[in-house]
N, CA, C and O of each residue as an XYZ file, in Angstrom:
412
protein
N     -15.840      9.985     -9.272
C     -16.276      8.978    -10.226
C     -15.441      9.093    -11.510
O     -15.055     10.174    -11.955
N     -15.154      7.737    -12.149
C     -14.384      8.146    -13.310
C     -15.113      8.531    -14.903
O     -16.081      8.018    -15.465
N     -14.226      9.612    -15.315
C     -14.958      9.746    -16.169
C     -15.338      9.104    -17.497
O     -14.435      8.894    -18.307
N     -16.405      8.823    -17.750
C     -16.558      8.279    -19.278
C     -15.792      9.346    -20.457
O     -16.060     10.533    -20.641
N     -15.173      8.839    -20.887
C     -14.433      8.956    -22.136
C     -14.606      8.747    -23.740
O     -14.722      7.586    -24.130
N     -14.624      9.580    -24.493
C     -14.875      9.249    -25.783
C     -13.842      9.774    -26.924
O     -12.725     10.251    -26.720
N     -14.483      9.570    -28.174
C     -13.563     10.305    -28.971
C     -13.476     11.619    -28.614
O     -12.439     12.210    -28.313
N     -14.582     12.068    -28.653
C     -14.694     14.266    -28.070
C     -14.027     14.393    -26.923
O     -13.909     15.574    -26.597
N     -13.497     13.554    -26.110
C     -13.664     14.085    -24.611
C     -12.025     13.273    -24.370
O     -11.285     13.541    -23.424
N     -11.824     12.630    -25.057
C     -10.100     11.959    -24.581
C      -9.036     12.928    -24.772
O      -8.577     13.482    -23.773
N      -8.604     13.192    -25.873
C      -7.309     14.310    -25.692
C      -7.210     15.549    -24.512
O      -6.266     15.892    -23.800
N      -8.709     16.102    -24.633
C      -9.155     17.464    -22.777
C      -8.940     16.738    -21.849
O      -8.467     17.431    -20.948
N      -9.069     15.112    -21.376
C      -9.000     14.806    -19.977
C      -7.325     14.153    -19.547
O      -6.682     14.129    -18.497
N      -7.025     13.599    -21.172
C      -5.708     12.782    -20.995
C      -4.152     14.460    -21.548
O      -2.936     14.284    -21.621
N      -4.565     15.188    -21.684
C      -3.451     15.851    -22.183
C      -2.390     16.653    -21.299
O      -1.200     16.806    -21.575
N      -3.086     17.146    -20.154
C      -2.462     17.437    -19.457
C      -2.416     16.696    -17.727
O      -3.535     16.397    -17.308
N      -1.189     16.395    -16.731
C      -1.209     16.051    -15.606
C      -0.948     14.334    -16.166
O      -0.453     14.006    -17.244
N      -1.340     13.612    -15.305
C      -1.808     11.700    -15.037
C      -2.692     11.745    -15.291
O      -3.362     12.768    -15.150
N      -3.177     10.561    -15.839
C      -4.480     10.053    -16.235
C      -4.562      8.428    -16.220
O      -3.477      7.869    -16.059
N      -5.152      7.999    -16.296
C      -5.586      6.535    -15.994
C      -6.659      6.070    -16.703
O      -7.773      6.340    -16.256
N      -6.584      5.522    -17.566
C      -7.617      5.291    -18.448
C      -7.959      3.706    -18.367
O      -6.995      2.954    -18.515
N      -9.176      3.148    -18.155
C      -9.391      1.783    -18.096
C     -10.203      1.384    -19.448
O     -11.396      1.683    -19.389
N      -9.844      0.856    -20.474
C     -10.667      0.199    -21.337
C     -11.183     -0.914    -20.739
O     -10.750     -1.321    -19.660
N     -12.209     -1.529    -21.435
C     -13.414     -2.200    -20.336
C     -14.679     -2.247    -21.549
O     -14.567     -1.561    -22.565
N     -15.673     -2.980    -21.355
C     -17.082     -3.429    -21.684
C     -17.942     -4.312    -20.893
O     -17.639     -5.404    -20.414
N     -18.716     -3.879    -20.845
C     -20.399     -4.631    -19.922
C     -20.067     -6.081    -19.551
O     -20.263     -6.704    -18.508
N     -19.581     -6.385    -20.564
C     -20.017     -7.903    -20.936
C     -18.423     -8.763    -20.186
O     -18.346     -9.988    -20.095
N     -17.576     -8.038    -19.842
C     -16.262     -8.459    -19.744
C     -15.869     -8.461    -18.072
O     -15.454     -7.511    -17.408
N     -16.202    -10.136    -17.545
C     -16.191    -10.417    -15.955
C     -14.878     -9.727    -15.596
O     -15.118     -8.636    -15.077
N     -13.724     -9.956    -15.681
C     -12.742     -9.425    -15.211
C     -12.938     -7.464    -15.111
O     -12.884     -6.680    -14.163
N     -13.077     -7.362    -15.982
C     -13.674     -5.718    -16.258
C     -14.768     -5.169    -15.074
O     -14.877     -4.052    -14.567
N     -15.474     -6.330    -14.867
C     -16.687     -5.572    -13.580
C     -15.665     -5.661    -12.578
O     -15.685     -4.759    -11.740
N     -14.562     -6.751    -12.442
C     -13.805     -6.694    -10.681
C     -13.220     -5.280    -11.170
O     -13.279     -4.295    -10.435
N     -12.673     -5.238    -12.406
C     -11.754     -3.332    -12.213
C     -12.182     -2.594    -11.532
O     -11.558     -1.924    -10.709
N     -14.050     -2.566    -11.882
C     -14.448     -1.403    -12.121
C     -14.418     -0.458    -10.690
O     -13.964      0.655    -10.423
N     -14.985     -1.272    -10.091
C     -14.888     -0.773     -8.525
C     -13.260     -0.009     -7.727
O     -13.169      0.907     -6.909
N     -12.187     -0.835     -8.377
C     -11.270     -0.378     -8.066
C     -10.770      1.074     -8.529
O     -10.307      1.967     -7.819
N     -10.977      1.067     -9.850
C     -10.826      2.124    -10.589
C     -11.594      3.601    -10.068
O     -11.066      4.712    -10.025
N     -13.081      3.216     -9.671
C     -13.669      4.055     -8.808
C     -13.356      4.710     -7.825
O     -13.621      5.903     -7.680
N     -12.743      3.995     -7.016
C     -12.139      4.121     -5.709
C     -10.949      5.123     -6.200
O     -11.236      6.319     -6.226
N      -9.672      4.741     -6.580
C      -8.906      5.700     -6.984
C      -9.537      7.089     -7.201
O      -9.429      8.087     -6.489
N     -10.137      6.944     -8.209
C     -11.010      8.016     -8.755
C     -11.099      8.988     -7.453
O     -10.395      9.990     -7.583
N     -11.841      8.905     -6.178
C     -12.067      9.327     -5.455
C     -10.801      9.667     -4.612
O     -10.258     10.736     -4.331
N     -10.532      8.377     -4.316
C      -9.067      8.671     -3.830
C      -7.834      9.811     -4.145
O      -7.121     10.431     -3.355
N      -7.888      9.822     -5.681
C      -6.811     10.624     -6.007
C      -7.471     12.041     -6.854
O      -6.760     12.510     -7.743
N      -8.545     12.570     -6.629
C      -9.216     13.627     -6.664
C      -8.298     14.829     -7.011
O      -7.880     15.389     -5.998
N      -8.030     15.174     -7.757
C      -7.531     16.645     -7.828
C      -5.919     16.474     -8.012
O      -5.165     17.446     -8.048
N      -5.356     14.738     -8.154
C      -3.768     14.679     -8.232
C      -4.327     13.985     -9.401
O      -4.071     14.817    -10.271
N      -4.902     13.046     -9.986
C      -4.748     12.608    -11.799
C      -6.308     12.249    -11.783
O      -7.160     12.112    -10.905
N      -6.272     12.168    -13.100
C      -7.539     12.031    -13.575
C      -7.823     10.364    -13.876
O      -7.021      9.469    -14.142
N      -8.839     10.348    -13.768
C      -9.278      8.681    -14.007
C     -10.826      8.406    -14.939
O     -12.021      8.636    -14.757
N     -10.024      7.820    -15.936
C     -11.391      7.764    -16.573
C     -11.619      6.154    -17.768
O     -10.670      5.448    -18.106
N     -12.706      5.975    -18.087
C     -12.883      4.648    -18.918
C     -13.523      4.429    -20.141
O     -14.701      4.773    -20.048
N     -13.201      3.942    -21.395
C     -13.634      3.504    -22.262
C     -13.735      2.559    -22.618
O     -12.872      1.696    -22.778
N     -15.942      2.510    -23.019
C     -16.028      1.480    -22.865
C     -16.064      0.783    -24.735
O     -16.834      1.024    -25.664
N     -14.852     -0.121    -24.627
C     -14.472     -0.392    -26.256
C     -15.391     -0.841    -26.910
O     -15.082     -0.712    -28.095
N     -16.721     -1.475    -26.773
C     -17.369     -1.434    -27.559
C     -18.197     -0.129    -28.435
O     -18.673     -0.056    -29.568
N     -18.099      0.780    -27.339
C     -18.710      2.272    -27.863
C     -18.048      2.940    -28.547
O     -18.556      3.581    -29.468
N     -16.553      2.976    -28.245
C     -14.950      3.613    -28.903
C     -14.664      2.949    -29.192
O     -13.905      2.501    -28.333
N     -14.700      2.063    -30.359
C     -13.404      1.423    -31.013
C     -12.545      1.957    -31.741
O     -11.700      1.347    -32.396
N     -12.689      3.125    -31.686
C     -10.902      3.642    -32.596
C     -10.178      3.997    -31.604
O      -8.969      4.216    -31.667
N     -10.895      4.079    -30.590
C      -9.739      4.514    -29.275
C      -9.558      3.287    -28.755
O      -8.510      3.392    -28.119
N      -9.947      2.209    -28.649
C      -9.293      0.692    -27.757
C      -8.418      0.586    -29.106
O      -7.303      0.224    -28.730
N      -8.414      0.723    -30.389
C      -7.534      0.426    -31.918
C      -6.381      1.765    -31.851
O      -5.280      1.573    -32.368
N      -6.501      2.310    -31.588
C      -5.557      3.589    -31.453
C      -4.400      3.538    -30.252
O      -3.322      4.132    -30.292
N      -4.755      2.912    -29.459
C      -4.198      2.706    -28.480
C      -3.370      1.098    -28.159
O      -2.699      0.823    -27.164
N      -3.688      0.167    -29.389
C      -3.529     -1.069    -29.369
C      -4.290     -2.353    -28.646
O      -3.920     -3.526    -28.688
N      -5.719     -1.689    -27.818
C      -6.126     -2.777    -26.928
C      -6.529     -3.887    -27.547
O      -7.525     -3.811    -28.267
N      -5.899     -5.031    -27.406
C      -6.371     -6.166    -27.684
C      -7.381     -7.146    -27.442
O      -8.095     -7.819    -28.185
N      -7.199     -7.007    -25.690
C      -7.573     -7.417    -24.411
C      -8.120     -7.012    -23.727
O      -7.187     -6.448    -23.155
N      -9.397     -6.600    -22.869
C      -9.757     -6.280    -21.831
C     -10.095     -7.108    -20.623
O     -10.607     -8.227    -20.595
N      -9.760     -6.441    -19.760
C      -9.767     -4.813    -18.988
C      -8.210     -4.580    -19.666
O      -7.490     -5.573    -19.772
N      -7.780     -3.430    -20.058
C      -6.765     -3.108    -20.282
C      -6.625     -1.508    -19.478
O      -7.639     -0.811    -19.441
N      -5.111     -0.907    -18.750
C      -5.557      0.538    -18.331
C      -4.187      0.908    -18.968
O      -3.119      0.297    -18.959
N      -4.519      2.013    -19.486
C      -2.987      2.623    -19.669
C      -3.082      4.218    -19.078
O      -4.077      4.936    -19.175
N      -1.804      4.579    -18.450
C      -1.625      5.148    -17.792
C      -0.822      6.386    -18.687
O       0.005      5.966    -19.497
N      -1.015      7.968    -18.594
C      -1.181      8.355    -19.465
C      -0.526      9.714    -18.699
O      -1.250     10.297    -17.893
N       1.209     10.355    -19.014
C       1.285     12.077    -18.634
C       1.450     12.625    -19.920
O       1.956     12.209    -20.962
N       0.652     14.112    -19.431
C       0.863     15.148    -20.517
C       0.340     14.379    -21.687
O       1.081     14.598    -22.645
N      -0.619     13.580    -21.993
C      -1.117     12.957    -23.540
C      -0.051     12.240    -23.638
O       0.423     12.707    -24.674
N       0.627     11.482    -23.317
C       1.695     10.382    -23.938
C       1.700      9.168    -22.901
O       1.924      9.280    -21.696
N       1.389      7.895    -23.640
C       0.977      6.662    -22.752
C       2.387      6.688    -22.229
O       3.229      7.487    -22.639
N       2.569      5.936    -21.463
C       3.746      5.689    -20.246
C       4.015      4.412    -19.450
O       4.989      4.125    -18.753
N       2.586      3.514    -19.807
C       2.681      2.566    -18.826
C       1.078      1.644    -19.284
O      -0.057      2.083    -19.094
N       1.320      0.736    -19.708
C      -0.190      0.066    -20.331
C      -0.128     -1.413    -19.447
O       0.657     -2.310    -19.756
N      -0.989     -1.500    -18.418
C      -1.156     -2.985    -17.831
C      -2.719     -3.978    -18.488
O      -3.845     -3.480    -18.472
N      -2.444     -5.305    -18.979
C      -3.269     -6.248    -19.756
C      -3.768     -6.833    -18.146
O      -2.987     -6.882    -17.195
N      -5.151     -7.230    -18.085
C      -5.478     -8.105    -17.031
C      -5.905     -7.034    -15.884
O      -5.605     -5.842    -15.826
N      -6.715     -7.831    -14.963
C      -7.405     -7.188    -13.669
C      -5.668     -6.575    -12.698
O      -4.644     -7.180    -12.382
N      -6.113     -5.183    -12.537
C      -4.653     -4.791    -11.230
C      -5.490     -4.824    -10.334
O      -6.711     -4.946    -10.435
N      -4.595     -4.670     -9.056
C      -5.019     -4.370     -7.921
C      -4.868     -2.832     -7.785
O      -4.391     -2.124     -8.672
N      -5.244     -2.459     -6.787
C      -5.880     -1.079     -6.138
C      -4.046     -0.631     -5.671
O      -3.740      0.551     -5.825
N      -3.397     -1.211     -5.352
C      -2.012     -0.943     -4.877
C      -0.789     -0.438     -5.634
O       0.136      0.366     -5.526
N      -1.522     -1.767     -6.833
C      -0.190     -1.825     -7.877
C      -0.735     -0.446     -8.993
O       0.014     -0.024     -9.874
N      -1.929      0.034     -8.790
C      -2.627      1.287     -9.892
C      -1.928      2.332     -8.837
O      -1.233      3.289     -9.179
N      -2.204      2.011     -7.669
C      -1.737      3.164     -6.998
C      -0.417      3.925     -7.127
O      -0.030      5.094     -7.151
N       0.122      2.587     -7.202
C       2.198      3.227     -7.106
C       2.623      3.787     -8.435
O       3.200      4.794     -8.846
N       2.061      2.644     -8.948
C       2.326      3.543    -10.789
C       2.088      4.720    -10.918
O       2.746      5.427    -11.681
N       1.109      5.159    -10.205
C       0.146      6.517    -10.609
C       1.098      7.602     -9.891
O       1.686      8.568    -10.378
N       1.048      7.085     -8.486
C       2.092      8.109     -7.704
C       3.867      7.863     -8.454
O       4.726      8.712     -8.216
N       3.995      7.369     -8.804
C       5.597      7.420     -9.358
C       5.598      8.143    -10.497
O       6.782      8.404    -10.704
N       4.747      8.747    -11.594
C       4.500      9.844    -12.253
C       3.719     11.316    -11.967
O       3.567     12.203    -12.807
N       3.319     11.340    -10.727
C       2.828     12.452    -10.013
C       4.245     13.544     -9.907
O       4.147     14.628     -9.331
């Protein structure tokens, strides 16, 4: 499952390895199709990167810190340094390859 993310808890999950971070909120239709996908990975890639989500209405200095404008937004994240930020719903394929091409 991915993990919820906050101010306390982002730099320990994103600093070291891949990470995958989905910004996202309740209220945001495109954001519920992520969510499931994002899950899946989650499971999928268990123990090769981490996957986790903030939800920007709860964090807003982290969707502002990070530049999100837009949600669903995910940015993709080695060793604490973004690498790769996609705007709009991905697919399960296109999260996949990204993720494995920084593994």
């Amino acid at each position: 499952m991915a993990v919820a993310l906050t101010k306390e808890n982002f730099k320990e999950v994103t600093e070291s390895g891949v990470s995958l971070v989905d910004f996202w909120a309740p209220w945001c239709g495109p954001c519920k199709m992520q969510l499931p996908i994002v899950e899946e990975l989650s499971g999928e890639l268990a123990g090769q990167a981490s996957i986790g989500k903030v939800n920007v209405d709860e964090e807003p200095e982290l969707a502002s810190q990070f530049g999100v404008m837009s949600i669903p937004t995910l940015i993709l994240f080695k060793d604490g340094q973004p690498v790769d930020k996609m705007v709009g719903l991905q697919s399960k394929d296109a999260l996949k390859t990204k993720i494995s091409n920084q593994l």
